[in-house]
N, C-alpha and C positions, 0 to 999 in steps of 0.2 A: 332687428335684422336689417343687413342695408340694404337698401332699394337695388334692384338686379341694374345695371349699363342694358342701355339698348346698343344691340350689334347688328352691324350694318354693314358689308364689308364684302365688297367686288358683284359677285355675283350668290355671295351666299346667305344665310337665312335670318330671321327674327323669329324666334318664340310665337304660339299660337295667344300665351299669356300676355303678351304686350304690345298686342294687333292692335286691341282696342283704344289704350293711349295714344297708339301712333296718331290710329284713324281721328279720334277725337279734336286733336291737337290741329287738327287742317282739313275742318270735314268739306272746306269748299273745293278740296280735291279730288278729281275720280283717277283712280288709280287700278291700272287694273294689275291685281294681284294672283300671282302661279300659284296654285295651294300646291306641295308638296307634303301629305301625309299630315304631319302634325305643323309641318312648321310652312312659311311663304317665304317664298323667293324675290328680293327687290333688287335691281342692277344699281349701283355706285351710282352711275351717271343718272341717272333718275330724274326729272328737275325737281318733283318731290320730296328725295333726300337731300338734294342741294338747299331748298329751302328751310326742311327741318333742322338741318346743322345748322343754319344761323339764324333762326328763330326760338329754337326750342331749348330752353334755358337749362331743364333736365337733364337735357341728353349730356353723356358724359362722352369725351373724346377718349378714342383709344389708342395705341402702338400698335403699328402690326410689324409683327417679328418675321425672321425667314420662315418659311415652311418646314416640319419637320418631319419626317417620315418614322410610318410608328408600323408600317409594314417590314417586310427582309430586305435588307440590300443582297446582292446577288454574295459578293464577300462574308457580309454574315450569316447567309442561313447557308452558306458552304461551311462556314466556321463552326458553327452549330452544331452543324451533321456530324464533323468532326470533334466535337467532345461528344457528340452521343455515341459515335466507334471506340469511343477513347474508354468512357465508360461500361460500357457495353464489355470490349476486349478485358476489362479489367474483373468486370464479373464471371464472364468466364474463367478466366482465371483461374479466380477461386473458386470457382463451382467445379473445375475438375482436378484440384488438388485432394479429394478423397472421395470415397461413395456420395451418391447426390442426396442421400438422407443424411450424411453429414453435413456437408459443405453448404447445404442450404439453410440449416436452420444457425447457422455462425453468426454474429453480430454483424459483420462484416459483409457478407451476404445481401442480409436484410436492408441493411445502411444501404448498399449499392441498388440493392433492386426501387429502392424508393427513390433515389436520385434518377436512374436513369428511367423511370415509369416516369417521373416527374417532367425531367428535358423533352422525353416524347412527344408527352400530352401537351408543354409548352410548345413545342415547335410546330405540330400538328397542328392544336386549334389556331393559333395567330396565323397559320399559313393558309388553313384548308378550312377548319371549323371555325368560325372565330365565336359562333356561340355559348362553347367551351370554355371561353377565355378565363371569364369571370368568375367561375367557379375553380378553373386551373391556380390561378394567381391568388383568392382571398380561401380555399380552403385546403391547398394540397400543399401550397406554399408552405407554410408552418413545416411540415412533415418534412422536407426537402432539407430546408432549414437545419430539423434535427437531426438527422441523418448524417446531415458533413459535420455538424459541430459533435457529434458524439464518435465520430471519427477521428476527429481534431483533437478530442479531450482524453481521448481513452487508448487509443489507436489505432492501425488497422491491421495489426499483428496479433491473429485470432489467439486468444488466451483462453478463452473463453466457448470454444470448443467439445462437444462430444467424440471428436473423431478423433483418432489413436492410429489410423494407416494415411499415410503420406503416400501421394501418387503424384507422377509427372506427367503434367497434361500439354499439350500444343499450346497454349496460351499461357504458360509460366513463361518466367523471367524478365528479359528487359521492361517490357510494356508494365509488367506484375509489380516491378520494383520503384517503377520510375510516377505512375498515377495514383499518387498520393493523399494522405489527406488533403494535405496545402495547396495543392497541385485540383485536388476534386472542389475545396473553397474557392480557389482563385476565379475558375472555370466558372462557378454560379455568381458570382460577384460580378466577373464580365457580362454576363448576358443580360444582370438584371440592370445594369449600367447602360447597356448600349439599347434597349428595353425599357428605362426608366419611365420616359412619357408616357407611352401605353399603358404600362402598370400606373401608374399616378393618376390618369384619368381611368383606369377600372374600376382603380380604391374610389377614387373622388363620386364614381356615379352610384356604387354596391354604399357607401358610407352616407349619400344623401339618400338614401330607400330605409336604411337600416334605422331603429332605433336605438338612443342612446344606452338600454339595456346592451344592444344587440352587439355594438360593436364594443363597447367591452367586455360581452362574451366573449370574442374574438378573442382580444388580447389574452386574455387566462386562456383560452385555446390553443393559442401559438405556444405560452409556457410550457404546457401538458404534452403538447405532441412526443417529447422526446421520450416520457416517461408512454407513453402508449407503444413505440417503438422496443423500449426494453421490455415492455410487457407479452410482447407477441414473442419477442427472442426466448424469456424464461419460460413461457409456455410452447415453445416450440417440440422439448422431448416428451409431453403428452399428447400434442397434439401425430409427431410420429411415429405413435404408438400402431395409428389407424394405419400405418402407409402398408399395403399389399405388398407382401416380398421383398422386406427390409432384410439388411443384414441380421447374423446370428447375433453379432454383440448387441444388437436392439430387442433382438429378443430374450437375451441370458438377463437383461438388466433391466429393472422396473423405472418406470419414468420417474419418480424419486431421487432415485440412485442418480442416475443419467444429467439430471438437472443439479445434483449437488456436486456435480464433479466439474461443472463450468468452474472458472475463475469469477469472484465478484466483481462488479463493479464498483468503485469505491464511489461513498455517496458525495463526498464533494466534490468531483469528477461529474459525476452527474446533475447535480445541482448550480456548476458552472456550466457543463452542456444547456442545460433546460435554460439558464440566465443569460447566452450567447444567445444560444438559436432564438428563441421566443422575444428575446428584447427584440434582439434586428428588426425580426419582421412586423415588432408590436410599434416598433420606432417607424419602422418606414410606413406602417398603416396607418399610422399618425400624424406622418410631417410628408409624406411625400406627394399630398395632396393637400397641403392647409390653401395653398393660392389661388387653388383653381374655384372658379366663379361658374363658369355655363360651359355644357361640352355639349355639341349638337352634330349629330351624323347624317350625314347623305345617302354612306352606307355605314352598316356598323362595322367599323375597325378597319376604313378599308377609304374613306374620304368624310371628310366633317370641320369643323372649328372649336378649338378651343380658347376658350376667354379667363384670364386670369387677374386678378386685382393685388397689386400691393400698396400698402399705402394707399394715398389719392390716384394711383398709376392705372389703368387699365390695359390692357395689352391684350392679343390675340394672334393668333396664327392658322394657319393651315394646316390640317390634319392629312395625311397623302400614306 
């Protein structure tokens, strides 16, 4: 494994793990050092650090990049809010295009409520929870994933359906016609683009905890999600067997019956969905953290440094 770069950089930190080399390397210095929690605080101008950079043969020199903001710009978490109305309107939609014991248990339904549970809990934790994050991004991610690529692959024109009465709701039409599959992929594609950093160092810190068992459970995880998705959609007419004061055609028809009258999903359709959604996210928890070296917080998700090696290159930046 390569020896970690010691980072050193304006006013921000070193490792608790690599005090003791510093100290070693120039113990005829007293330095008086800020513990901050886990890590110490040494200022650039230091004459300390001035001497260790050109004495200390180890130390590896780094780039420092612009600073990148891994918080909301005002423009995007307004952008944000706006696919989660966009999503949101969209679900309604179709939640009052027939009795709500139909229209909920529809593929289409389903797919929606996992995308927009998904943006929430995205948007929420990075803004307000950030504790959240980590579990948002390496285990809900997948799901989201399958959600638009099972939309993507199969449609979003319910075939597949219990319900047999068509009703016109306040949220049909233009909106209903126009946020699409394409249109619901595009939208997660952007945010996890404008998003990438944060996600990259999430994966990067959840993937150095994990073991190698562990994160290729993941990956078969992320495969699987889609098929966990169709699995609650086909068990949806037993499970609203139980709903209190369902309509009569739920009760004339035994859930059997109810589930055989869906349209199928054809399996290669599905087996491309599970191979879209699950690769993406099996790809990006795999390469969109190979660079990253050391990520150290101030706060978590909210000021820190990230350090990245390519090559002989080191580089770093400001986390904001």
């Amino acid at each position: 494994m390569k020896k970690r770069p010691l980072v050193i950089l304006d006013d921000y930190f070193v490792k608790d793990g690599q005090l003791s080399e510093l100290l070693e390397s120039n113990n005829g210095i007293d330095i008086a050092w800020a513990s901050k929690g886990d890590y110490f605080e040494i200022p650039s101008d230091n004459p300390f650090i001035k001497r260790l950079l050109s004495t200390h043969t180890t130390l590896r020199r780094w780039t420092r990049t612009s600073a990148i903001q891994v918080t909301y710009s005002t423009w995007l978490y307004n952008i944000h809010l706006a696919i989660i109305a966009a999503v949101g309107a969209r679900l309604l939609s179709g939640l009052t295009a027939a009795p709500l014991i139909y229209s909920l248990g529809t593929l289409v339904t389903i797919c929606l409520c996992v995308v927009l549970s998904y943006h929430t809990l995205f948007f929420v934790s990075l803004n307000y929870r950030p504790v959240w994050f980590e579990h948002t991004v390496v285990y809900f991610s997948p799901f989201a994933w399958a959600a638009i690529w099972l939309l993507v692959c199969i449609g979003d024109r319910e075939t597949s359906t219990v319900a047999v009465v068509d009703m016109d709701g306040p949220f049909r039409g233009l909106l209903d016609r126009r946020v699409g599959p394409l249109a619901l992929l595009l939208m997660h594609i952007f945010v996890w683009y404008m998003r990438r950093t944060v996600i990259g160092i999430t994966v990067f810190e959840r993937k150095v905890r994990a073991s190698a068992f562990e994160n290729w459970s993941h990956r078969m995880y992320s495969v699987l999600a889609a098929l966990a998705i169709v699995f609650v959609w086909r068990i949806y007419p037993y499970l609203a067997t139980f709903w209190d004061g369902h309509v009569s055609d739920m009760e004339r028809k035994p859930p059997r019956e109810l589930a055989d009258e869906r349209s199928q999903i054809g399996v290669l359709r599905l087996i491309v969905a599970m191979l879209a959604s699950g690769g993406t996210h099996a790809i990006w928890y795999s390469f969109i953290s190979y660079a990253y070296h050391m990520v150290v917080w101030k706060e978590y998700l909210r000021e820190g440094l990230a350090v990245w090696v390519v090559d002989d290159s080191v580089m770093c930046t400001k986390l904001h």
